[in-house]
N, C-alpha and C positions, 0 to 999 in steps of 0.2 A: 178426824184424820182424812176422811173421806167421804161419801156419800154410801159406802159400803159396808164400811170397817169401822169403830169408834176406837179409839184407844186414850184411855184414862190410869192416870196415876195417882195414887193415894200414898206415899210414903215408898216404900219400898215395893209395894204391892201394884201390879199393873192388871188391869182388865182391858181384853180383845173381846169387841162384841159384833159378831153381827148383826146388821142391821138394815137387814132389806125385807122387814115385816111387810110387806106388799104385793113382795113372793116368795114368801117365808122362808126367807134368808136363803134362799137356793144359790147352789154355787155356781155364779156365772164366772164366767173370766173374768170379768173385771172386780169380781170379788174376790175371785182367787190371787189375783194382781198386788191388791191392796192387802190380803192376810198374810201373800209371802211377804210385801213391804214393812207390815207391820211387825212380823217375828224377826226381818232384819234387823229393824231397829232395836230390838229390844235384844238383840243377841251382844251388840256391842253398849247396850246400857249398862255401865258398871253399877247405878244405881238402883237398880231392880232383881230383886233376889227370887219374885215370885210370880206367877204368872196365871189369870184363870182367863178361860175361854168359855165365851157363854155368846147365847144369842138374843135377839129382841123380840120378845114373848108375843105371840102363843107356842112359836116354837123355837128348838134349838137350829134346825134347818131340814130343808126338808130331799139335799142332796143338789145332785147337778139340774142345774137352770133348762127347763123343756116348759114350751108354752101348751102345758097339757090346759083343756077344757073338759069343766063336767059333764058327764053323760057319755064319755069317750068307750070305745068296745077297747078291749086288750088288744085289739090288733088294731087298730086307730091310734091306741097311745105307745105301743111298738113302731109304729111307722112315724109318728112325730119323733119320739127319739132318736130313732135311726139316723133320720133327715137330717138333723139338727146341724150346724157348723159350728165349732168351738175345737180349742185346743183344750178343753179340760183337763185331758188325763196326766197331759205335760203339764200344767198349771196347778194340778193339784197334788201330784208328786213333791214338788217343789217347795208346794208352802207347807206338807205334811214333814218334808223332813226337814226342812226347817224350824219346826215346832220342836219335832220329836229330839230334835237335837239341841236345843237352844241347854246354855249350863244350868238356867234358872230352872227351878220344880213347878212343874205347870198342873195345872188343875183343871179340868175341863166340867163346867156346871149346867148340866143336861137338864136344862130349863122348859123343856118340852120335847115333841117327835122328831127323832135323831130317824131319818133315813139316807138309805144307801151311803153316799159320799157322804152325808151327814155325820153317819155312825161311822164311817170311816175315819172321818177328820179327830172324834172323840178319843181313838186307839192310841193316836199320838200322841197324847198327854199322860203326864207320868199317873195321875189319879183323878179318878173318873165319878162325882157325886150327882144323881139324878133325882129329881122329883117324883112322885109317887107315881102320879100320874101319866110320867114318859113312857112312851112305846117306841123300839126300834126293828128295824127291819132293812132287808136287802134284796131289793126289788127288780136287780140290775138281769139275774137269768131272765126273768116272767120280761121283762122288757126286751130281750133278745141280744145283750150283749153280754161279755163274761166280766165281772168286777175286778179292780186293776190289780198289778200284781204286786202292790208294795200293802195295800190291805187286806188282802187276802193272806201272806204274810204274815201280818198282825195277829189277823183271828186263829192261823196258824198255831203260833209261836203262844195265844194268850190259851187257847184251849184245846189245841190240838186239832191231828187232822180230820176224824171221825166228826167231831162235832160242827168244825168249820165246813165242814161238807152242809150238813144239817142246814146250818142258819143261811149259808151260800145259797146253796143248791134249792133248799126248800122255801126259799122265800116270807119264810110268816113272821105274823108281829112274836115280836116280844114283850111282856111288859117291864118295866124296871127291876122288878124282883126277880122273873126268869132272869136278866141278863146277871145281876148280880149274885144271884145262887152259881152263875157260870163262870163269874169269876172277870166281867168285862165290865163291871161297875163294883166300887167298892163300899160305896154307900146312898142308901136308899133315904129320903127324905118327905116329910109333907111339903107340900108344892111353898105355901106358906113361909117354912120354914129354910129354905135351900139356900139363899144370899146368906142368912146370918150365919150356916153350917158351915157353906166355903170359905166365909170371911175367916170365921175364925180359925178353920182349918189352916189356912193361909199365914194367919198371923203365926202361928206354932210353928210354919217351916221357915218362918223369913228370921224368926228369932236366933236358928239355929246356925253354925258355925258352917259362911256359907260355901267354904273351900271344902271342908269334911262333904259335905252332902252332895254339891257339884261333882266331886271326886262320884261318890260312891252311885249315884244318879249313872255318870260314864262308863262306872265298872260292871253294873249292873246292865246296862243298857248293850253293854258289848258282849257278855256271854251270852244275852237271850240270841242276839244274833251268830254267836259259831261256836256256841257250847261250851261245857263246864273245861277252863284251862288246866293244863299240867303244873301242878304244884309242884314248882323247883325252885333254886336258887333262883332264877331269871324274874321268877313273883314272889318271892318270899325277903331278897336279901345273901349275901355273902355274909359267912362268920368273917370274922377279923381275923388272920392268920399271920399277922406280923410279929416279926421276934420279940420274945420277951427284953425288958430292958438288961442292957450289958452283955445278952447273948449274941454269938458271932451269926452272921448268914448261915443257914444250913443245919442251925444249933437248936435244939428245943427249950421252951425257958421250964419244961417238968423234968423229973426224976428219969 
């Protein structure tokens, strides 16, 4: 699709991969560019029911695009990002809720170090499977800005606020299995084994009846954001209250 983005099709089944292993998938603009292009597409794809996002190994990415150099002090690599020029925050709002929103059930295949915007970009996906080996983290305070507000949001909404303070605020790794004891990955994999586990997790959703699921994906997706609705006639249905046959207006068709 691009120089950024790959996007391939097997059936029903669509894989987004990053692919800028050179600077471990880090999200420039012009990668962000290319993933909201590519979740447009796939949002009017009638033939794609399922979706995985993954990136080009050793890792899944490693956040927004900073030409950090090793050996950098923390305030050497605070003062590179600072400097930086990019529309990121706008550019990756954009291709995150476009993901997040897409009807298809996306799957996000955490192929290696998910940080800051990396781990952010993962939230958007409906189910989140990582390799054993993955570590994530958010590096965005220690670097001297606050992380945006539609993933912060996320971590929110995924584990509450006490905790999202925690992984915000305190910056440390994680490994795959903290993150999934937390309830931000659902399942843990040998690094080996993670393509075959999403495939086939994938094929299990694409089999299934894909207006049911689409549905209940939107219903779902919409209480996390303004909470549990009022169950009334408005969500549940009207009884039929129409006259019994032969009965006049006003008449009951019981005793």
């Amino acid at each position: 699709m691009s120089d950024n983005v790959t996007l391939v099709r097997h059936g029903p089944i669509a894989t987004v991969t990053l692919d800028r292993p050179d600077r471990r998938n880090s999200l420039s603009d012009p990668m962000l560019t290319d993933l909201g292009a590519a979740f447009a597409e796939l949002r009017d794809d009638a033939a794609t029911r399922v979706v995985i996002v993954t990136g080009t190994p050793p890792l899944f990415s490693a956040g927004a695009d900073a030409p950090f150099k090793k050996g950098m002090s923390p305030e050497e690599r605070r003062q590179m990002f600072l400097s930086r020029k990019s529309q990121f925050r706008r550019l990756f709002e954009r291709a995150n809720t476009l993901l997040e929103n897409l009807e298809q059930a996306t799957i996000c295949q955490i192929n290696g170090h998910a940080v800051g915007g990396g781990w952010g970009l993962t939230l958007a996906c409906d189910f989140r499977f990582a390799a054993a080996s993955a570590e994530m983290w958010i590096p965005e305070v220690d670097l001297g800005v606050p992380l945006g507000v539609a993933s912060t949001t996320r971590f929110v909404r995924l584990v509450g606020p006490a905790r999202a303070k925690e992984i915000i605020m305190g910056c440390r790794r994680y490994s795959a299995a903290e993150a999934q004891a937390m309830g931000l990955v659902h399942q843990v994999v040998a690094d080996a084994l993670l393509v075959k586990a999403v495939g086939e997790y994938a094929e299990v959703l694409a089999a299934k009846p894909f207006r049911a699921l689409a549905e209940m994906k939107a219903r779902i997706n919409a209480i996390a954001r303004t909470g549990i609705p009022e169950v009334n006639a408005m969500t549940e249905g009207f009884l039929d209250r129409s006259p019994a046959p032969g009965a006049s207006p006003g008449q009951g068709g019981g005793r």
